[in-house]
C-alpha positions in Angstrom: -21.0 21.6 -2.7 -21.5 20.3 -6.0 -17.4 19.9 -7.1 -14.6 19.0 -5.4 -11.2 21.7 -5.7 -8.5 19.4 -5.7 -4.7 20.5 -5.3 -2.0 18.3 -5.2 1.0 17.9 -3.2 3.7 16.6 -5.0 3.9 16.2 -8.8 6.7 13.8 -8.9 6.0 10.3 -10.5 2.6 9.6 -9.0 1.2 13.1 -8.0 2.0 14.1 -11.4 -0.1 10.9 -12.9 -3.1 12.3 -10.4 -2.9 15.4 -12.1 -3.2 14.2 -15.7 -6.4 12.4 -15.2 -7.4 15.3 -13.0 -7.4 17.8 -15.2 -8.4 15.8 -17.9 -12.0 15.4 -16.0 -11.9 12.0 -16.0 -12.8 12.1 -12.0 -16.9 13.2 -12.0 -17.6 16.2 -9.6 -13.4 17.0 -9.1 -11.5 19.9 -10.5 -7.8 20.4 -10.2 -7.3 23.9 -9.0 -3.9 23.7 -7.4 -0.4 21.6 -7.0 2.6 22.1 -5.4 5.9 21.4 -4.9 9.1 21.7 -3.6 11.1 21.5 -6.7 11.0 24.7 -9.2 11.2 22.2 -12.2 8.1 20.0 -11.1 6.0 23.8 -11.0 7.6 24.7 -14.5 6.2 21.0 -16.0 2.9 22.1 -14.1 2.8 25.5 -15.8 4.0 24.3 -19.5 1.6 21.4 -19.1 -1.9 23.0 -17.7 -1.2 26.4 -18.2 -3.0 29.1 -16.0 -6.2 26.9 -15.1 -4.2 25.2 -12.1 -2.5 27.4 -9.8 1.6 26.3 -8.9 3.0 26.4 -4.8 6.4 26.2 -3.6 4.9 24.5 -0.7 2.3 23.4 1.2 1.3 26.4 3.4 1.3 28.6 0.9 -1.4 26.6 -1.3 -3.8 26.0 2.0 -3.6 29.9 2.4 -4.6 30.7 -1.0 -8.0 29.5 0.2 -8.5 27.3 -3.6 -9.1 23.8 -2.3 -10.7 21.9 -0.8 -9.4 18.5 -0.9 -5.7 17.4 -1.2 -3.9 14.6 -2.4 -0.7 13.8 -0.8 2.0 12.5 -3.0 5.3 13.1 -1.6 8.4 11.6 -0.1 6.5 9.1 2.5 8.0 10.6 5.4 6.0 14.1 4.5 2.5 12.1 4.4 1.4 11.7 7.9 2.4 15.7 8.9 1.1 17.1 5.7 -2.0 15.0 6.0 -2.5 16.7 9.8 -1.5 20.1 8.3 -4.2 19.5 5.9 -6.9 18.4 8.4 -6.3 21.5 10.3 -7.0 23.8 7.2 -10.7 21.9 6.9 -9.1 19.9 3.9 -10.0 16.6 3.2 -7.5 14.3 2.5 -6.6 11.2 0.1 -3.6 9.9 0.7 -0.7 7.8 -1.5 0.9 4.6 -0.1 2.3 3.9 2.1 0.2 5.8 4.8 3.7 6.4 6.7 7.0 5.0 7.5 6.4 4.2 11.2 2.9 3.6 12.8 3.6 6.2 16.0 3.0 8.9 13.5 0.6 6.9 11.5 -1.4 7.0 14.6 -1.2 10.8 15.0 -2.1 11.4 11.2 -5.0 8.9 12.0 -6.2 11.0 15.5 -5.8 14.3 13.4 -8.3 12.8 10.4 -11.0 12.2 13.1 -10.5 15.1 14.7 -11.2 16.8 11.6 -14.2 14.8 10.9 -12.8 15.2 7.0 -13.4 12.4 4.6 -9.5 10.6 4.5 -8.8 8.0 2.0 -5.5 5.8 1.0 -4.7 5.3 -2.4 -4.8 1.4 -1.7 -6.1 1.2 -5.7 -5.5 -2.5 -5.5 -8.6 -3.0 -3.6 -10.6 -1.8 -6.7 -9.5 -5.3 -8.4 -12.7 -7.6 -8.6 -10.5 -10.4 -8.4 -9.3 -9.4 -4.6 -12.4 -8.5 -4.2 -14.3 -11.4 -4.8 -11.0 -13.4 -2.7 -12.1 -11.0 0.1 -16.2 -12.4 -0.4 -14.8 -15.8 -0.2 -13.2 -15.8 2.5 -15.7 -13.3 4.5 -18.9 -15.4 3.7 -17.5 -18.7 5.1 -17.3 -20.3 1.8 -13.8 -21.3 2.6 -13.9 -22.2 5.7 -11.2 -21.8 8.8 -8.4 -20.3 7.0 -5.0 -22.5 8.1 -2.2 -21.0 5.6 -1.9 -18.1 3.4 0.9 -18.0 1.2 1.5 -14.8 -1.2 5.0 -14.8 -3.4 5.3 -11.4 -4.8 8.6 -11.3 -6.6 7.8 -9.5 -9.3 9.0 -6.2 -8.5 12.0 -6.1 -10.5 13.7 -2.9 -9.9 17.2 -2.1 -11.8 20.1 0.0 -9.7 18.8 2.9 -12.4 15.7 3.0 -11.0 17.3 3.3 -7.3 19.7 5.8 -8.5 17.2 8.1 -9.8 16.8 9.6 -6.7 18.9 11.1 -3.9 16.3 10.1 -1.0 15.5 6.6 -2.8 16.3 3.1 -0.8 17.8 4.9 2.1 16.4 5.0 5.8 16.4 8.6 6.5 14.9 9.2 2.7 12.4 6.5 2.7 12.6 4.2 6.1 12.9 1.3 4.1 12.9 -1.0 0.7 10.9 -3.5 -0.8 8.4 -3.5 1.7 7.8 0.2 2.1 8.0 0.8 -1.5 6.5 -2.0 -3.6 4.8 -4.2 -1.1 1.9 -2.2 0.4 -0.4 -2.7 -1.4 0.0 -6.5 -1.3 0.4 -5.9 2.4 -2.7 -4.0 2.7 -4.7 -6.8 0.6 -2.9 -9.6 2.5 -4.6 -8.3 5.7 -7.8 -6.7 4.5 -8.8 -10.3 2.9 -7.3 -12.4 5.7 -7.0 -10.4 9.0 -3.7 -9.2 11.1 -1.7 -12.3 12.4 -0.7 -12.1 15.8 3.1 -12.3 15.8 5.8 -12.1 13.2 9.1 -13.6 12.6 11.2 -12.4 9.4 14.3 -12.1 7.9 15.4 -9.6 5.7 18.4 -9.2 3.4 19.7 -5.8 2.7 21.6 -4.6 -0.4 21.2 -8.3 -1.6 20.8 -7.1 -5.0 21.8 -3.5 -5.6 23.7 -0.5 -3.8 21.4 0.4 -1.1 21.1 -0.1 2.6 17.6 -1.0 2.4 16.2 -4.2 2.1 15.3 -5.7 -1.2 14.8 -9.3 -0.2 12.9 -10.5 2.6 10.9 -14.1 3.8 8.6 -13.2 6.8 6.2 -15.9 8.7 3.2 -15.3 10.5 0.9 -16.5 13.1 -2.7 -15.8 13.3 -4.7 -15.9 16.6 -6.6 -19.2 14.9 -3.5 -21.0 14.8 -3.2 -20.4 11.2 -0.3 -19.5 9.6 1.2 -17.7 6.8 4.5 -16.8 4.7 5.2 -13.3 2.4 8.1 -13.8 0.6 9.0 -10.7 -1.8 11.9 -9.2 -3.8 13.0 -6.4 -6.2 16.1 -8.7 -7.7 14.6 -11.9 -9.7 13.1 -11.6 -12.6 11.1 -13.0 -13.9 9.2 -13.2 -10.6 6.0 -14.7 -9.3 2.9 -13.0 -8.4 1.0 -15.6 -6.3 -1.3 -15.6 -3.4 -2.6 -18.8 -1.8 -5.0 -19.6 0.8 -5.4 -23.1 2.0 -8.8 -23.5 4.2 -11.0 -26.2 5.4 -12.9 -26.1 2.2 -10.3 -26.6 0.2 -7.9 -24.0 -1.4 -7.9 -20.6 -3.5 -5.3 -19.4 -6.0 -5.0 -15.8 -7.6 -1.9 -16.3 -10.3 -2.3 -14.5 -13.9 -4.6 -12.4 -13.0 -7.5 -15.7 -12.6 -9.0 -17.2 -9.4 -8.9 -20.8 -9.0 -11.0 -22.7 -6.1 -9.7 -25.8 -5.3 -13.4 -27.0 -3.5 -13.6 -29.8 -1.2 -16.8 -32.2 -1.5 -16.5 -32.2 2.3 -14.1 -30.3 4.9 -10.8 -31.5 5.4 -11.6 -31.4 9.0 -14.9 -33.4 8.8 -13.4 -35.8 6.6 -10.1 -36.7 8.9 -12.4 -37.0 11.4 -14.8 -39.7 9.5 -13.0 -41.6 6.8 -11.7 -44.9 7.9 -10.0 -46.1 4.4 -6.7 -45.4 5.7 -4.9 -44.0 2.6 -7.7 -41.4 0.6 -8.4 -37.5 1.1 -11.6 -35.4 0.1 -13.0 -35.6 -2.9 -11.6 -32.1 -4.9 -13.6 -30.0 -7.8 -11.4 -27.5 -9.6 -13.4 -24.6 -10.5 -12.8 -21.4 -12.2 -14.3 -18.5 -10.4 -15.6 -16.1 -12.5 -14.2 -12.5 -11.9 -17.0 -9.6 -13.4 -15.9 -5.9 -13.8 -12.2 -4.6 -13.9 -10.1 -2.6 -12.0 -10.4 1.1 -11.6 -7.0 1.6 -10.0 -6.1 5.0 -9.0 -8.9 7.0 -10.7 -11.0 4.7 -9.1 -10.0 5.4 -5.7 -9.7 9.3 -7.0 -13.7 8.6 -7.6 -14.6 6.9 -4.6 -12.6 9.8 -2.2 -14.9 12.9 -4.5 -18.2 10.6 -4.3 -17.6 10.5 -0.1 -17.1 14.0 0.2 -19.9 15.0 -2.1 -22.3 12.5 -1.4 -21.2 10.2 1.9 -20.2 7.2 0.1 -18.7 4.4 1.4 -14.8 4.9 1.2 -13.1 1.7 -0.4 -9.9 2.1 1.1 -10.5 4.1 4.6 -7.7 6.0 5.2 -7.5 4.9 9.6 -6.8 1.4 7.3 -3.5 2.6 6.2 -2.0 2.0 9.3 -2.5 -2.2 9.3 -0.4 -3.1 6.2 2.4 -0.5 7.4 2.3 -2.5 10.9 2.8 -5.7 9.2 6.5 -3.6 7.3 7.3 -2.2 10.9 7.1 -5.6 12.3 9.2 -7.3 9.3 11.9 -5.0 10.4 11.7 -5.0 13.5 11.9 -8.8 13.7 15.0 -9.0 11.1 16.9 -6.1 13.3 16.3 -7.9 16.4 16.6 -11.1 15.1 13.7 -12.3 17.1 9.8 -12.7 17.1 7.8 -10.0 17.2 4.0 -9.1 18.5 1.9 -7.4 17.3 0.7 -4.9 17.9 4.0 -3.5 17.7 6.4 -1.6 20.2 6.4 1.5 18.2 8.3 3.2 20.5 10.4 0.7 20.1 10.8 0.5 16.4 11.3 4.1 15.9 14.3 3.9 18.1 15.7 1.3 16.3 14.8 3.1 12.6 16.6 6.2 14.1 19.8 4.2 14.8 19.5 3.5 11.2 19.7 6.4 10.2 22.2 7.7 12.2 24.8 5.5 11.1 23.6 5.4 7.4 26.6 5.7 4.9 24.4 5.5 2.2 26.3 7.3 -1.1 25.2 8.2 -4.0 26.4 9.1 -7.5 25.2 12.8 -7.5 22.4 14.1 -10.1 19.4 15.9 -10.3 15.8 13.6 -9.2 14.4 12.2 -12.2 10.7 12.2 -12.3 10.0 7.9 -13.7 6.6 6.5 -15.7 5.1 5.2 -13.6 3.3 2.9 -16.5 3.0 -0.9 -15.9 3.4 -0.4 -12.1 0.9 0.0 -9.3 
């Protein structure tokens, strides 16, 4: 094989973004061949905007039939993603899949079983991770430079979302459309990051607010703390109602302590660990002598072409996936357990009792009274956002 055939499933705000840079070939060794959808006016936009070179599916079964992929990217409702993912699997497709990789782990875990099953190259779209800046946070921390880690820290209120934006769907901000706000929505990629550079915590305690700031039933304001098995700890606070918000994420270590604000890096470097220091300095009052350095941050971000590149570039050639899609499952975990803590109003441990927390999303569900104004979807830019 010397191209990928590519369809897409669901051209709503992001599958239709995948399908632009698609088809303009801006993803070596892929060709769009095929997208689909459940709504007639997403095909029609499809039609008007590629014309006959990419075929158009009312669903999903009927484009795996036609026998023109083969490779899907999953861009629908997040609910669809884990069966459509294991529908794909079982046609030989491989699979790259958008955030998050489901709304509850149980059937994140089947999606996961199906993928190596298939022995099919599965990716998430965790285009975060392409950021040099995270990455080089994540060689910090990995090659010891840092030290023991004792607090992370990440603020991420910048996700100001008006009641338009929720009202612009039917199926937005409620449990049985989405299974959740904030975190399911904005947050995972920061929740992927926030455990790919620093590890799963051990337990979870959180509190979140729902409807704080708009008309949904979902949460848009929540304040979770962590534990890690080191005895280090952390705190995510996040929010879709201040503006202007923060975007930082802070790691205090034995080293010393990193920043990444405003898109820079700063390393806060001890002379000598904190640790070694309490235990030799006998001045009484003092603390380690502290360099502020600028690290410096080489290459940019390929966001989600550069994920799009890296999924073709495993199929065709076995490279190394960025963002492995069995990975999808850990920043949803970390979501499940926010939830889970806030509806029981109690600790949680991880790993989570997904039994559990499906029964308790299903109560949700069933006693939503979530209205909305009618209206037809409308499909958003999805410009200036992740």
């Amino acid at each position: 094989m010397d191209k990928v055939r590519i369809g897409i499933i669901g051209i709503g705000n992001m599958g239709s973004a995948h399908a632009r840079y698609l088809f303009q070939g801006d993803i070596p060794g892929a060709e769009l061949t095929a997208v689909c959808d459940t709504n007639p006016a997403r095909l029609q936009w499809a039609s008007e905007t590629f014309g006959d070179k990419v075929l158009t599916f009312a669903g999903a079964e009927q484009l795996f039939a036609a026998g023109v992929v083969d490779a899907v990217m999953v861009a629908t409702p997040h609910y669809d993603h884990p069966p459509l993912a294991i529908q794909a699997f079982n046609h030989g497709c491989h699979v790259l899949c958008e955030k998050p990789a489901g709304v509850y782990t149980k059937q994140v875990r089947e999606m996961n079983e199906a993928a190596a099953k298939s022995g099919k190259v599965f990716s998430m779209m965790y285009n975060q991770r392409t950021n040099p800046l995270y990455q080089k946070l994540r060689d910090l921390v990995q090659s010891g430079e840092l030290g023991p880690i004792k607090r992370t820290n990440w603020i991420i209120t910048s996700w100001y979302r008006s009641q338009s934006y929720y009202d612009s769907g039917g199926w937005r901000a409620t449990w049985a459309g989405e299974g959740g706000g904030v975190l399911l929505n904005q947050d995972p990629h920061q929740l992927d990051l926030w455990q790919w550079i620093c590890g799963m915590p051990v337990r979870v305690r959180a509190f979140c607010q729902f409807g704080k700031f708009h008309e949904i039933e979902v949460e848009d304001d929540v304040t979770a703390y962590v534990e890690y098995e080191n005895g280090a700890t952390g705190l995510f606070v996040t929010s879709t109602g201040e503006s202007p918000g923060t975007n930082r994420f802070e790691i205090s270590a034995d080293r010393g302590k990193v920043v990444v604000e405003d898109g820079k890096l700063t390393f806060w470097r001890l002379r000598v660990p904190e640790r070694q220091f309490n235990r030799e300095y006998k001045g009484g009052f003092g603390q380690p002598e502290c360099w502020e350095c600028q690290i410096p941050i080489t290459g940019k971000a390929t966001d989600h072409p550069g994920i799009t590149a890296n999924w073709v570039e495993a199929i065709l050639k076995g490279a190394p996936l960025l963002a492995p899609g069995p990975e999808g499952i850990r920043g949803l975990e970390l979501s499940n357990a926010m939830h889970l803590s806030a509806w029981l109003d109690n600790w949680v441990d991880l790993p989570i009792d997904e039994e559990l927390f499906h029964q308790k999303l299903q109560e949700r569900i069933a006693t939503s009274t979530a209205k909305k104004q009618s209206g037809p979807d409308r499909v958003l830019s999805v410009g200036g956002t992740h």
